[in-house]
Every structure is written in structure tokens, then in C-alpha cells.
PDB file of N, CA, C and O in Angstrom:
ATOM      1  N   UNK A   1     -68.180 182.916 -33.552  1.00  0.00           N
ATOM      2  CA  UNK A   1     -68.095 181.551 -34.071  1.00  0.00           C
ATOM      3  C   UNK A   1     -67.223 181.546 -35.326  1.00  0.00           C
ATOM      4  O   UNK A   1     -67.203 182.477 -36.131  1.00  0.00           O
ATOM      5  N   UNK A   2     -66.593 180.565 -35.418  1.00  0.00           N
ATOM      6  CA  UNK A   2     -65.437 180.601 -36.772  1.00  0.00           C
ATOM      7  C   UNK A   2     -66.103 180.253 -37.571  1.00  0.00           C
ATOM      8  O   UNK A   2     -67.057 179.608 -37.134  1.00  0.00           O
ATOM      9  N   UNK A   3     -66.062 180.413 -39.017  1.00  0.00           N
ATOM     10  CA  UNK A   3     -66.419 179.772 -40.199  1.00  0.00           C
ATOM     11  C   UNK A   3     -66.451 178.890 -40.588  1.00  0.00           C
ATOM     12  O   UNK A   3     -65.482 178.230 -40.211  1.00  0.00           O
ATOM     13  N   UNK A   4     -67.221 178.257 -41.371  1.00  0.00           N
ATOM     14  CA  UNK A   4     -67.251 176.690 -41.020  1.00  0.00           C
ATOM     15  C   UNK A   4     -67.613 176.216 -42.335  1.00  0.00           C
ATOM     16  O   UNK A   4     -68.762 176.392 -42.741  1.00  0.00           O
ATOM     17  N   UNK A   5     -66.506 175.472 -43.233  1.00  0.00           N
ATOM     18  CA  UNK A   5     -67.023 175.275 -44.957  1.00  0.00           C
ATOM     19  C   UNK A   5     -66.298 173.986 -45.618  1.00  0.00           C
ATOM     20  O   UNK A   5     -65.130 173.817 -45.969  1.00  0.00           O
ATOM     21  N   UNK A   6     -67.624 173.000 -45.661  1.00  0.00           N
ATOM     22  CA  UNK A   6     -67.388 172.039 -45.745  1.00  0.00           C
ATOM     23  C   UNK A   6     -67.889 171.158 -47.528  1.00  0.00           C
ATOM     24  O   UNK A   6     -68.985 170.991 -48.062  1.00  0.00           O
ATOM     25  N   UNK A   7     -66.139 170.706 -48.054  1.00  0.00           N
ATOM     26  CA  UNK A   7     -66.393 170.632 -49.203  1.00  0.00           C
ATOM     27  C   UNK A   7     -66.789 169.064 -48.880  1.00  0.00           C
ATOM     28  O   UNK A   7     -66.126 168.528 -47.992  1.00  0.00           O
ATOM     29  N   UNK A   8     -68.082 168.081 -49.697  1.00  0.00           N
ATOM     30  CA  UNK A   8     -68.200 166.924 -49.730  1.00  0.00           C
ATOM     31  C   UNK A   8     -68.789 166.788 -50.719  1.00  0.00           C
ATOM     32  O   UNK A   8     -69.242 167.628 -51.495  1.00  0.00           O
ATOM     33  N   UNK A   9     -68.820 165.051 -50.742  1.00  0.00           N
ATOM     34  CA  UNK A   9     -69.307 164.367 -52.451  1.00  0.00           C
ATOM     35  C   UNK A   9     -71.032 164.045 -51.887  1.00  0.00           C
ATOM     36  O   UNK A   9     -71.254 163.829 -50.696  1.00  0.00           O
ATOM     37  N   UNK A  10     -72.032 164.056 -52.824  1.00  0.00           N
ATOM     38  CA  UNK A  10     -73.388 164.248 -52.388  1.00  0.00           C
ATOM     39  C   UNK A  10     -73.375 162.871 -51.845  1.00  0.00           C
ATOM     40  O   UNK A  10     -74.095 162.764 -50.853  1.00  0.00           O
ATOM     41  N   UNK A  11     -72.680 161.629 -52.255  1.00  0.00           N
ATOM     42  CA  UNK A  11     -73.065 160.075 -52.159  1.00  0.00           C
ATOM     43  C   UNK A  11     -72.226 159.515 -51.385  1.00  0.00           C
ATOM     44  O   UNK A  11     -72.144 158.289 -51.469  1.00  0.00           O
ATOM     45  N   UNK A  12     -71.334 160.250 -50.379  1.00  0.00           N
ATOM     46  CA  UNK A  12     -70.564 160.341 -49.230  1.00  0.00           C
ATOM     47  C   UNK A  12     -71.511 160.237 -47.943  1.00  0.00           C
ATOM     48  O   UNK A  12     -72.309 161.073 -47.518  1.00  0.00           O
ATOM     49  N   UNK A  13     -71.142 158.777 -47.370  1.00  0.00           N
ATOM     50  CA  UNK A  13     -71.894 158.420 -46.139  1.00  0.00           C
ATOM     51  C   UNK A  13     -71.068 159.270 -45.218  1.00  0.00           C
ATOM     52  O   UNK A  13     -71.755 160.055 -44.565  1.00  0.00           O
ATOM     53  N   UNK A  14     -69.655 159.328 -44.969  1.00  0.00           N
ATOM     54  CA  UNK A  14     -68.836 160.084 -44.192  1.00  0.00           C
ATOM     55  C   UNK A  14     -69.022 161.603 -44.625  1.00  0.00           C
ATOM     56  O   UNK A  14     -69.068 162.278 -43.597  1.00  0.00           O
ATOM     57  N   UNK A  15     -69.146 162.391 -45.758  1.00  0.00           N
ATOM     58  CA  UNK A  15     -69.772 163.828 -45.893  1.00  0.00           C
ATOM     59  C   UNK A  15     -71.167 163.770 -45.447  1.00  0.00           C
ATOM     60  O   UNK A  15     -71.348 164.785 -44.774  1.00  0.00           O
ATOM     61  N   UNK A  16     -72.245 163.068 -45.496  1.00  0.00           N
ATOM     62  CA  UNK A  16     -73.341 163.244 -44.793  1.00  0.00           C
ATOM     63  C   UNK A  16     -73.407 163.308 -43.046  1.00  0.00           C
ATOM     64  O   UNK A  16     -73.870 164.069 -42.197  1.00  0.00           O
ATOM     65  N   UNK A  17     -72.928 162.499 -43.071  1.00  0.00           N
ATOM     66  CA  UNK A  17     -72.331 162.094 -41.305  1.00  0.00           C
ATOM     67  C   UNK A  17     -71.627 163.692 -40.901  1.00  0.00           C
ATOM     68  O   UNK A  17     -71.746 164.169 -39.772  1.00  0.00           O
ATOM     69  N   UNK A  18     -71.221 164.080 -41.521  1.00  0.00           N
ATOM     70  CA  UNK A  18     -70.057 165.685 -40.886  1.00  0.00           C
ATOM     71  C   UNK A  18     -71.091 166.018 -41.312  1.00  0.00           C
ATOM     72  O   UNK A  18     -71.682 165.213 -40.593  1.00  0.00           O
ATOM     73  N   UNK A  19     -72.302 166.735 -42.128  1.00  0.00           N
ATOM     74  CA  UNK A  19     -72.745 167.647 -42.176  1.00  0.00           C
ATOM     75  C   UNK A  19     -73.990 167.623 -40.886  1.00  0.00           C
ATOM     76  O   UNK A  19     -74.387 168.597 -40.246  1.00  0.00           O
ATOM     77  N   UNK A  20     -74.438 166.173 -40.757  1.00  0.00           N
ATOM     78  CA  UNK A  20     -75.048 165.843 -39.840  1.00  0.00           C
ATOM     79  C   UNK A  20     -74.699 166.501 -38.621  1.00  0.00           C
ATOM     80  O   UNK A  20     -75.488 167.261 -38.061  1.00  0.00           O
ATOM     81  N   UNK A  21     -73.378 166.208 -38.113  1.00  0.00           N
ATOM     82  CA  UNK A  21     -72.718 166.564 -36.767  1.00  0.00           C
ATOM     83  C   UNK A  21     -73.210 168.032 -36.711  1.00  0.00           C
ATOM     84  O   UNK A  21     -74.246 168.306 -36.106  1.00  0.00           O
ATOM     85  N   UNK A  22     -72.578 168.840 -37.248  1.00  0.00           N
ATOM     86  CA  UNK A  22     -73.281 170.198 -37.467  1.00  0.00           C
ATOM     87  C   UNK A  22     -74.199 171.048 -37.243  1.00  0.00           C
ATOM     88  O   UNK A  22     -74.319 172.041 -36.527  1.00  0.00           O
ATOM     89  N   UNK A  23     -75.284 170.094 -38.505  1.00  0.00           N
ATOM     90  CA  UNK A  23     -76.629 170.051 -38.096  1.00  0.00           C
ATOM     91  C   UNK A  23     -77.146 169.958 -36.799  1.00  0.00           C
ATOM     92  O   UNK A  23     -78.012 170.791 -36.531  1.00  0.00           O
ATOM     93  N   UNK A  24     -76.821 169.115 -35.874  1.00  0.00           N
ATOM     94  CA  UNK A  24     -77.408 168.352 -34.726  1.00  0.00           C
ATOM     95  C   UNK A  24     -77.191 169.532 -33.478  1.00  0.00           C
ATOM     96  O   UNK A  24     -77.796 169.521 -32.406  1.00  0.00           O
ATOM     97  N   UNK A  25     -76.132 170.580 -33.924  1.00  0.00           N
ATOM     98  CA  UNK A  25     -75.452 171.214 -32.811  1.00  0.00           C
ATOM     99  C   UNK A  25     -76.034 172.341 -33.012  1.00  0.00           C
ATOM    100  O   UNK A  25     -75.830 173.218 -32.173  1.00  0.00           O
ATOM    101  N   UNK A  26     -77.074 172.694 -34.373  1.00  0.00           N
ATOM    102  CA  UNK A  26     -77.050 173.717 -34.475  1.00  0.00           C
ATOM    103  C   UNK A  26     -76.202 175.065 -34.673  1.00  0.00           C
ATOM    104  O   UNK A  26     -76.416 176.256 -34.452  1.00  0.00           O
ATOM    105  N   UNK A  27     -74.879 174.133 -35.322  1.00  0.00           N
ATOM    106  CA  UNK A  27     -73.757 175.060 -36.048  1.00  0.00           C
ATOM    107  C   UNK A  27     -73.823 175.585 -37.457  1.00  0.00           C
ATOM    108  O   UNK A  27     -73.684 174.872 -38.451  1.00  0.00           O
ATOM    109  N   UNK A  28     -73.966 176.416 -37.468  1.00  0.00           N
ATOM    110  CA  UNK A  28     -73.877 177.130 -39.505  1.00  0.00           C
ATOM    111  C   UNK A  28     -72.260 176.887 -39.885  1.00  0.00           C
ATOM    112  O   UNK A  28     -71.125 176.898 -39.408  1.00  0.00           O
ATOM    113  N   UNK A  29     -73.145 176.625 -41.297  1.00  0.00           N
ATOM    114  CA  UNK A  29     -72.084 176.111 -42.256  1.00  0.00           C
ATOM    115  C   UNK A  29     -72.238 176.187 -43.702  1.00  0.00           C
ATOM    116  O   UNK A  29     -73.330 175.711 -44.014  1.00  0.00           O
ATOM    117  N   UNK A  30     -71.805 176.454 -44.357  1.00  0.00           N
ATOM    118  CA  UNK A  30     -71.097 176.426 -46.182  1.00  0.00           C
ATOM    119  C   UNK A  30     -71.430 175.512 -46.645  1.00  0.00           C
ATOM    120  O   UNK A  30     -70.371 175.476 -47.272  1.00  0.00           O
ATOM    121  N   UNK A  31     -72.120 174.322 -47.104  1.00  0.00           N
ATOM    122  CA  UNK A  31     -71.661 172.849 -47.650  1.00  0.00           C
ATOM    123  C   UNK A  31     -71.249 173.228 -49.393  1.00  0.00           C
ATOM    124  O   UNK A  31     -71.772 174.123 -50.058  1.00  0.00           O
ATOM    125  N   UNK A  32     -70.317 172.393 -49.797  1.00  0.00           N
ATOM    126  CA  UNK A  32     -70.440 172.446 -51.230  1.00  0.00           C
ATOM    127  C   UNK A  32     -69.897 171.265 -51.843  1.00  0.00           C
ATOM    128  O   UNK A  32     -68.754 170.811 -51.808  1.00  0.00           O
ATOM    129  N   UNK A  33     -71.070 170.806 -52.485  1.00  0.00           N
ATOM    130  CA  UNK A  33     -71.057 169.133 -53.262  1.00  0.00           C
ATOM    131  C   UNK A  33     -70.219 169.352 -53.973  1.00  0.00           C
ATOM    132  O   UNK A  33     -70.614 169.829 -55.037  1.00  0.00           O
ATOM    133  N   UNK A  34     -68.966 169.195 -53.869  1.00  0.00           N
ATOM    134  CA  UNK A  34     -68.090 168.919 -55.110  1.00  0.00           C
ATOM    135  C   UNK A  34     -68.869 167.819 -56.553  1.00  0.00           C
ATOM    136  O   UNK A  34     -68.830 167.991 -57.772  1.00  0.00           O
ATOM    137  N   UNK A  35     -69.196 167.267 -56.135  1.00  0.00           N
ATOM    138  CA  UNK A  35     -69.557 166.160 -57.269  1.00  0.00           C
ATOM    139  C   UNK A  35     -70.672 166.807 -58.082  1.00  0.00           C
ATOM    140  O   UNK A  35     -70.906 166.545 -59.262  1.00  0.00           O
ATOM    141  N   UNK A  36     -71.451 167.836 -57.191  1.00  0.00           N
ATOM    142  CA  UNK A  36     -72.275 168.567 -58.456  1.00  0.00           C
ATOM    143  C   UNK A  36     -71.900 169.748 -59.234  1.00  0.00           C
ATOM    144  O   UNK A  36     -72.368 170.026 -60.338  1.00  0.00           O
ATOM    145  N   UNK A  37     -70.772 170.624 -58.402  1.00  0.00           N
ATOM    146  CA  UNK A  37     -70.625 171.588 -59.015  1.00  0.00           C
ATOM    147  C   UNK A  37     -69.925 171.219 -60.617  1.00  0.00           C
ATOM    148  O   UNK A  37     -69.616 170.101 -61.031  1.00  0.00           O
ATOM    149  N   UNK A  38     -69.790 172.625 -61.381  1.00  0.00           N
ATOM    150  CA  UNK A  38     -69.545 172.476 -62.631  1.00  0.00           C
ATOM    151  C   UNK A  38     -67.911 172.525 -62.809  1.00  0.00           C
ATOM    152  O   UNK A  38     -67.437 173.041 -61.797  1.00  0.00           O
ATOM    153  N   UNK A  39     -67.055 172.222 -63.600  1.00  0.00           N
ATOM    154  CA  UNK A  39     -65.786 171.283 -64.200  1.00  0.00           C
ATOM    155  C   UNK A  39     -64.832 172.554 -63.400  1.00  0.00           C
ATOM    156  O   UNK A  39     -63.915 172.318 -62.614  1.00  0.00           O
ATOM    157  N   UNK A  40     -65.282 173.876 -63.798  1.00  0.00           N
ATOM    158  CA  UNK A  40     -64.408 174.786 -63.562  1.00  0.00           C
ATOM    159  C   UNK A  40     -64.673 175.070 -61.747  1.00  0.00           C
ATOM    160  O   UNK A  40     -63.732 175.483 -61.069  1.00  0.00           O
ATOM    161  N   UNK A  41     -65.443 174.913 -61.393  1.00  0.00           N
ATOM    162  CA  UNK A  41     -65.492 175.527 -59.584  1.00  0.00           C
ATOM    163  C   UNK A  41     -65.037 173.996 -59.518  1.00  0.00           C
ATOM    164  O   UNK A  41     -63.930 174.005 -58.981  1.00  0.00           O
ATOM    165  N   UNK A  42     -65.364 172.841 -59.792  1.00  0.00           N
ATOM    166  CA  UNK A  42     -64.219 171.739 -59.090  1.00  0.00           C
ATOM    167  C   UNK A  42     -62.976 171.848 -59.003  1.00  0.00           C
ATOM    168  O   UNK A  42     -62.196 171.407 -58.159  1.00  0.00           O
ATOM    169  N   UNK A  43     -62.772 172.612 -60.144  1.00  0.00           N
ATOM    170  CA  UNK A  43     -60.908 172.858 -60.401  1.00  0.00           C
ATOM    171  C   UNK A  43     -60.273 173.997 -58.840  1.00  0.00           C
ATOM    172  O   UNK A  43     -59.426 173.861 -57.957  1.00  0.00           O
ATOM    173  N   UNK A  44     -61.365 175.150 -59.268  1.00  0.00           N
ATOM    174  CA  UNK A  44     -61.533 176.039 -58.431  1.00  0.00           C
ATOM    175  C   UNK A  44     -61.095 175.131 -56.720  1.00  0.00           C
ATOM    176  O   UNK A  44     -60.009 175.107 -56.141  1.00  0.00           O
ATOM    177  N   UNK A  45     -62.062 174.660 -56.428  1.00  0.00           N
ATOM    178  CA  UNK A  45     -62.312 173.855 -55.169  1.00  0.00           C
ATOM    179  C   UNK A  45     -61.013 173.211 -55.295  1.00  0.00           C
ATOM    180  O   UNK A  45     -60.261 174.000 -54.724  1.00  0.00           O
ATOM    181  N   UNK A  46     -60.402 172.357 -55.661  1.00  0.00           N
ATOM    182  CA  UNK A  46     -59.469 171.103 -55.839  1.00  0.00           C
ATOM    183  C   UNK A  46     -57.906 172.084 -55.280  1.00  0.00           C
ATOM    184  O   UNK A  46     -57.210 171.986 -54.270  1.00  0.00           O
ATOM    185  N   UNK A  47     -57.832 173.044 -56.553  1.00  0.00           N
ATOM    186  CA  UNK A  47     -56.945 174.249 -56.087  1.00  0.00           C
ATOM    187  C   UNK A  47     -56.407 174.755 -55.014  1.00  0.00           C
ATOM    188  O   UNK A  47     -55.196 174.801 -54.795  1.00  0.00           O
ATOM    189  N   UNK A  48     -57.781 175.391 -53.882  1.00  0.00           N
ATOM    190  CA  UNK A  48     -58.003 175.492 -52.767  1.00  0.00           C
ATOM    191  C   UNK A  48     -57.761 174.391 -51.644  1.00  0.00           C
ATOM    192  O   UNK A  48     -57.028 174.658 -50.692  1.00  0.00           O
ATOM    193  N   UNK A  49     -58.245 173.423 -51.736  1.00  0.00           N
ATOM    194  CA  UNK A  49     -57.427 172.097 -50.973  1.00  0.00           C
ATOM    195  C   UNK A  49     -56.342 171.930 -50.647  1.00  0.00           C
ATOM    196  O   UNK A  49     -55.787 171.984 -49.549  1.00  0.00           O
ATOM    197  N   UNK A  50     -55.914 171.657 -51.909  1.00  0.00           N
ATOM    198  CA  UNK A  50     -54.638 171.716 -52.381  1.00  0.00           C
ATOM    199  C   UNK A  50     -53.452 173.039 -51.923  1.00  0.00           C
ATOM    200  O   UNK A  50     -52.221 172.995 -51.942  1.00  0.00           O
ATOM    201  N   UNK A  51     -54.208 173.963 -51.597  1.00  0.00           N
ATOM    202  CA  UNK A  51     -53.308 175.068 -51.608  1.00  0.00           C
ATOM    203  C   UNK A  51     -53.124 174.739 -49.937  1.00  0.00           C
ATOM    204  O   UNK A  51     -52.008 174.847 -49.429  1.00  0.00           O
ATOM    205  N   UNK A  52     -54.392 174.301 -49.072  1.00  0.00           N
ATOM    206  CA  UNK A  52     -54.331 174.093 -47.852  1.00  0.00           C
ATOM    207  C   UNK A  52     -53.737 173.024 -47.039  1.00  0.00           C
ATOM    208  O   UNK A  52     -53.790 172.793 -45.831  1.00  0.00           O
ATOM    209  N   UNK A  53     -53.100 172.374 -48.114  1.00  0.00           N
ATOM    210  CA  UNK A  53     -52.344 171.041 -47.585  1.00  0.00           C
ATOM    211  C   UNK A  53     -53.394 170.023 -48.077  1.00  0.00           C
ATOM    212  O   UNK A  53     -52.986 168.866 -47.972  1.00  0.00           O
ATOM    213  N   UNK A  54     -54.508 170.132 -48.532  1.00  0.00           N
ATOM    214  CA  UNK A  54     -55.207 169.054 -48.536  1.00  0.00           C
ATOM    215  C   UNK A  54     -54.861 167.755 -49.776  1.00  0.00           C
ATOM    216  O   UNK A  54     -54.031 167.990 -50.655  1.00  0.00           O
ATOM    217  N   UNK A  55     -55.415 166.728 -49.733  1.00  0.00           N
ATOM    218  CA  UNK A  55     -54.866 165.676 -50.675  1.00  0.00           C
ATOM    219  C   UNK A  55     -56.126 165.374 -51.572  1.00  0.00           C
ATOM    220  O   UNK A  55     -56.139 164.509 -52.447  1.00  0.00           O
ATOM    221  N   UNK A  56     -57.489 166.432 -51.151  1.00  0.00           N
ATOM    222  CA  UNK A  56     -57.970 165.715 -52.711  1.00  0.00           C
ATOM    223  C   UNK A  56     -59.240 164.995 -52.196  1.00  0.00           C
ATOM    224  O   UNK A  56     -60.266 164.862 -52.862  1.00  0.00           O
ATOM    225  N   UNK A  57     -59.021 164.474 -50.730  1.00  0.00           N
ATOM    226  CA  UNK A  57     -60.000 163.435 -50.001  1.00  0.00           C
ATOM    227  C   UNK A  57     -61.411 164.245 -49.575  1.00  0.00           C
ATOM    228  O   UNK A  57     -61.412 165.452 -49.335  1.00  0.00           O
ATOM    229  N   UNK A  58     -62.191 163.697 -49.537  1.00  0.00           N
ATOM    230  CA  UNK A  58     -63.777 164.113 -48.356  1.00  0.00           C
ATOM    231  C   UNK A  58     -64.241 163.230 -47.722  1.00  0.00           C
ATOM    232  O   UNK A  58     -64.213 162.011 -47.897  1.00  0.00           O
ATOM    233  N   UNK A  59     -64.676 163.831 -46.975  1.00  0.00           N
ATOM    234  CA  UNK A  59     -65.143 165.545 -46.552  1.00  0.00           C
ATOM    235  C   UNK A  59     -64.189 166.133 -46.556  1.00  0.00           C
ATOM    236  O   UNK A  59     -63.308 165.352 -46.914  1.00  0.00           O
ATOM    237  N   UNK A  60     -63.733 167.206 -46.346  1.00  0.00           N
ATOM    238  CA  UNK A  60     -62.789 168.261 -46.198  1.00  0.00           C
ATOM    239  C   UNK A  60     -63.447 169.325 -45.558  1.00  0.00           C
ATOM    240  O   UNK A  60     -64.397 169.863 -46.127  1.00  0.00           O
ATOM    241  N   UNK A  61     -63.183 169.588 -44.785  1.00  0.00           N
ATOM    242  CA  UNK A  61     -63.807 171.011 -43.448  1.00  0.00           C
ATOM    243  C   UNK A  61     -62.762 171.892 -43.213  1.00  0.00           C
ATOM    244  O   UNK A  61     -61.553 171.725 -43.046  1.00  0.00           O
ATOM    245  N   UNK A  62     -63.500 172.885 -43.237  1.00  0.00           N
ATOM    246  CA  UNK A  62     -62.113 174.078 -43.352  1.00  0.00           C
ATOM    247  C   UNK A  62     -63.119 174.722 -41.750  1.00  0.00           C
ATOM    248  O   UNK A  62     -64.287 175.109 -41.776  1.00  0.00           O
ATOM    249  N   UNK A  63     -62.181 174.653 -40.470  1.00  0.00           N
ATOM    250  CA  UNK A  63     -63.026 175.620 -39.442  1.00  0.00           C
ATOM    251  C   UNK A  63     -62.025 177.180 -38.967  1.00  0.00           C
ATOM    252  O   UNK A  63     -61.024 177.312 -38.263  1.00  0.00           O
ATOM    253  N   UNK A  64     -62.701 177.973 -39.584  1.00  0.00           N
ATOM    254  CA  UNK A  64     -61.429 179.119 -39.076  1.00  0.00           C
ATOM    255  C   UNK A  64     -60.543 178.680 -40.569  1.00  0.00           C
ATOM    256  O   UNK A  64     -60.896 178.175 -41.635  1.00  0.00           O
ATOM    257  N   UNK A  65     -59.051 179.228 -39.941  1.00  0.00           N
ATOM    258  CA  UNK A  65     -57.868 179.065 -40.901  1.00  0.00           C
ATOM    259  C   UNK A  65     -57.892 176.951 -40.698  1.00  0.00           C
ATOM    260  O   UNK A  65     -57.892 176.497 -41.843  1.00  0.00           O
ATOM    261  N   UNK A  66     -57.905 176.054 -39.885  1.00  0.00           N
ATOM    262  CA  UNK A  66     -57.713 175.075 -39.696  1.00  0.00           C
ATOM    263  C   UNK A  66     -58.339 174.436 -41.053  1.00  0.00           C
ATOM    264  O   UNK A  66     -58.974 175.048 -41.912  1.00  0.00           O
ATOM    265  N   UNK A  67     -58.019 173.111 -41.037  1.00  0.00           N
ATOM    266  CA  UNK A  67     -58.553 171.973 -42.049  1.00  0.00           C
ATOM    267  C   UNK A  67     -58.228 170.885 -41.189  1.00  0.00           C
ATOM    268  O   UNK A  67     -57.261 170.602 -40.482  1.00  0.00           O
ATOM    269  N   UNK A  68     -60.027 170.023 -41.634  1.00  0.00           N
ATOM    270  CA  UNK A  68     -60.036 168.469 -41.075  1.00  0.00           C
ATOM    271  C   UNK A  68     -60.465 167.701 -41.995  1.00  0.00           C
ATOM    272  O   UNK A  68     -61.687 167.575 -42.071  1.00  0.00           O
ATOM    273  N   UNK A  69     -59.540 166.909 -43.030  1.00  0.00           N
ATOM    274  CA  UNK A  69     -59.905 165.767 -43.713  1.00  0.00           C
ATOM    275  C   UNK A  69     -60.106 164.586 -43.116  1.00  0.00           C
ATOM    276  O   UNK A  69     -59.283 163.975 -42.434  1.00  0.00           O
ATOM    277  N   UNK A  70     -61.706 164.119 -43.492  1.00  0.00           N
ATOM    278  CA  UNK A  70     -62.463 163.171 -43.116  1.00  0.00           C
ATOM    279  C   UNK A  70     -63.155 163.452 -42.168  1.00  0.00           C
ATOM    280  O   UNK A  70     -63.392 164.657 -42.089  1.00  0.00           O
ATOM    281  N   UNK A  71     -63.729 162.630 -41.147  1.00  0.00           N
ATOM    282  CA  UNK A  71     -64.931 162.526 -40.310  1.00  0.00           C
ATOM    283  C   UNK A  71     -64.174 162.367 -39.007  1.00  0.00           C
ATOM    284  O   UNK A  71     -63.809 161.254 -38.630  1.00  0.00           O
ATOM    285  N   UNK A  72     -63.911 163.582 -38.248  1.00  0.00           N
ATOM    286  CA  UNK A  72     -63.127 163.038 -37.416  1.00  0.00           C
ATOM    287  C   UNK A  72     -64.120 164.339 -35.790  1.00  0.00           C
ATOM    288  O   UNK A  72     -63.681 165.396 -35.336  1.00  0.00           O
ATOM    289  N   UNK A  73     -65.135 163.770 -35.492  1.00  0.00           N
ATOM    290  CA  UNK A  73     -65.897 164.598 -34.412  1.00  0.00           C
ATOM    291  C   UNK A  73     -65.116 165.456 -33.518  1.00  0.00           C
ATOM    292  O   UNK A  73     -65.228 166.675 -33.386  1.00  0.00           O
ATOM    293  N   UNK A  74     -64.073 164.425 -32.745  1.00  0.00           N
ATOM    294  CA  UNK A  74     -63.575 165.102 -31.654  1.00  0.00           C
ATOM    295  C   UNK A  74     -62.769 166.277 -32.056  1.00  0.00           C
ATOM    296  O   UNK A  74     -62.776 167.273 -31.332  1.00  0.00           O
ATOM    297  N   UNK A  75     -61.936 166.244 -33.366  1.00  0.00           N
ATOM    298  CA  UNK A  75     -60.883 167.055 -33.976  1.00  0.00           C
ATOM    299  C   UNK A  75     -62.004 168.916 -34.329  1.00  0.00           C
ATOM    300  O   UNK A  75     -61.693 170.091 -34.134  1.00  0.00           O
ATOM    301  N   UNK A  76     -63.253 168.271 -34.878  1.00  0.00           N
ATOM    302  CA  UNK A  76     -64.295 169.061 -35.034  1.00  0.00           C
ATOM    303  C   UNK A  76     -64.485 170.082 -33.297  1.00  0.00           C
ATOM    304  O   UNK A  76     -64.367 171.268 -32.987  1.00  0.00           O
ATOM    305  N   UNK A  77     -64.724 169.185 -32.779  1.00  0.00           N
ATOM    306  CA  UNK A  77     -64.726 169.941 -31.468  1.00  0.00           C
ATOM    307  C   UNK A  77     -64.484 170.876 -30.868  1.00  0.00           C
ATOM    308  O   UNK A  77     -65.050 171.861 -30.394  1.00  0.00           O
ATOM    309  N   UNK A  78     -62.807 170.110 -31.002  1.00  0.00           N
ATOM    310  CA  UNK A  78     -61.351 170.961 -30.426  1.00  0.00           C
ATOM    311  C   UNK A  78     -61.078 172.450 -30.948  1.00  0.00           C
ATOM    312  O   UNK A  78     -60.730 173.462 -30.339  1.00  0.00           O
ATOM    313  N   UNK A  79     -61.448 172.146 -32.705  1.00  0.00           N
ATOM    314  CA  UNK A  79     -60.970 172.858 -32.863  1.00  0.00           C
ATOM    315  C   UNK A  79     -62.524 174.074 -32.727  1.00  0.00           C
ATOM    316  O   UNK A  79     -62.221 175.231 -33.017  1.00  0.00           O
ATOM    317  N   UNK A  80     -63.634 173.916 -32.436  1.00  0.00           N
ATOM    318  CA  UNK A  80     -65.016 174.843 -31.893  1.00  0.00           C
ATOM    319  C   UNK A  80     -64.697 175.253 -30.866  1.00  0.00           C
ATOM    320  O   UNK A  80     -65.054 176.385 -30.541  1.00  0.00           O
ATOM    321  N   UNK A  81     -63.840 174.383 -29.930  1.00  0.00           N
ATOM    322  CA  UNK A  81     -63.590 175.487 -28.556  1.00  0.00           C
ATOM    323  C   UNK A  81     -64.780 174.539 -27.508  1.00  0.00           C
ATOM    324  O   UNK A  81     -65.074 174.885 -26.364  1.00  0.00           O
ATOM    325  N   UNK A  82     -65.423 173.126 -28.318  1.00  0.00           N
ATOM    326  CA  UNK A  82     -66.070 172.869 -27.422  1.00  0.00           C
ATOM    327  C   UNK A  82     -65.713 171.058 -26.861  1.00  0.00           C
ATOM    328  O   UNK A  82     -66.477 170.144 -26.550  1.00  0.00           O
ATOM    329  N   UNK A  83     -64.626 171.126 -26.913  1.00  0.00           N
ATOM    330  CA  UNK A  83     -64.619 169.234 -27.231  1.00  0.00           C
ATOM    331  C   UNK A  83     -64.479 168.762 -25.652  1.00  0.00           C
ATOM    332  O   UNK A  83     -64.231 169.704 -24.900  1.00  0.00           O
ATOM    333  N   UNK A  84     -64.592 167.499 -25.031  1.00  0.00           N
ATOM    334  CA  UNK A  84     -63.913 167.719 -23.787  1.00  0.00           C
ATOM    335  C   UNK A  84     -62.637 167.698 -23.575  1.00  0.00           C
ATOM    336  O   UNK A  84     -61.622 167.670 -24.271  1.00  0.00           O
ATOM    337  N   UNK A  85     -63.048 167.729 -21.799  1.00  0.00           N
ATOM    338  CA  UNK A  85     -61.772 168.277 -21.426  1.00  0.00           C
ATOM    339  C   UNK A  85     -61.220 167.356 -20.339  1.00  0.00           C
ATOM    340  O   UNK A  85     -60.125 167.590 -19.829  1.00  0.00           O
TER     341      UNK A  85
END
């Protein structure tokens, strides 16, 4: 199973919703509240995004080497190896 690490804001209906999906499948996963961590692992985190093409937005899901900004199930899927076909 690929790795699965998902940065979101705690008061994010769309980061609850992706961690949900997850949850429901019985997939393991990373979560990390950006909005709680402390000034320097946000920078840390933001960095990392950023280094991945990302713009900054959440959720942000990193599966494997891939990245999926926002709430996007089927993209989640595809890239598990389980979406249809």
C-alpha cells in the first residue's frame, strides 16, 4: 500500500470529508492539522507543498510520490489502484 499523508486545517469541512474517505475504507494514513501545528513545522509543511507543486490550498494528500489538492475521491482512487474501471 502507498503512503498516504494528508496535510489539513482542523475546521475544514473538505479536510474532514478526505480524512473521512479513508477512514471508511479502512486505509492508514498521516493526518497533520496544519492550523495546529507550531509557526516553525507550518513553515516546515508550507515548504514541502510548495516544493511539490502545491499552492498552499487543503486538504493536500500526498499518495506515494503523487499529490491531490482538495477533495477529489475518484483522483484518490486512481491513484490506490482501486477506482473504477
Amino acid at each position: 500500500m502507498k503512503k498516504i499523508k494528508i496535510y489539513a486545517l482542523s475546521t475544514c469541512l473538505w479536510c474532514k470529508r478526505t480524512k473521512k474517505f479513508f477512514e471508511d475504507r479502512k486505509i492508514s494514513f498521516e493526518a497533520v492539522d496544519y492550523d495546529k501545528a507550531d509557526e516553525a513545522e507550518q513553515e516546515r509543511i508550507m515548504a514541502e507543498m510548495r516544493g511539490k507543486g502545491g499552492g498552499g490550498s487543503f486538504p493536500y494528500v500526498c499518495i506515494g510520490e503523487e499529490v491531490v489538492q482538495g477533495y477529489d475521491p475518484d483522483e484518490f482512487e486512481r491513484l490506490l489502484g482501486c477506482g473504477k474501471k
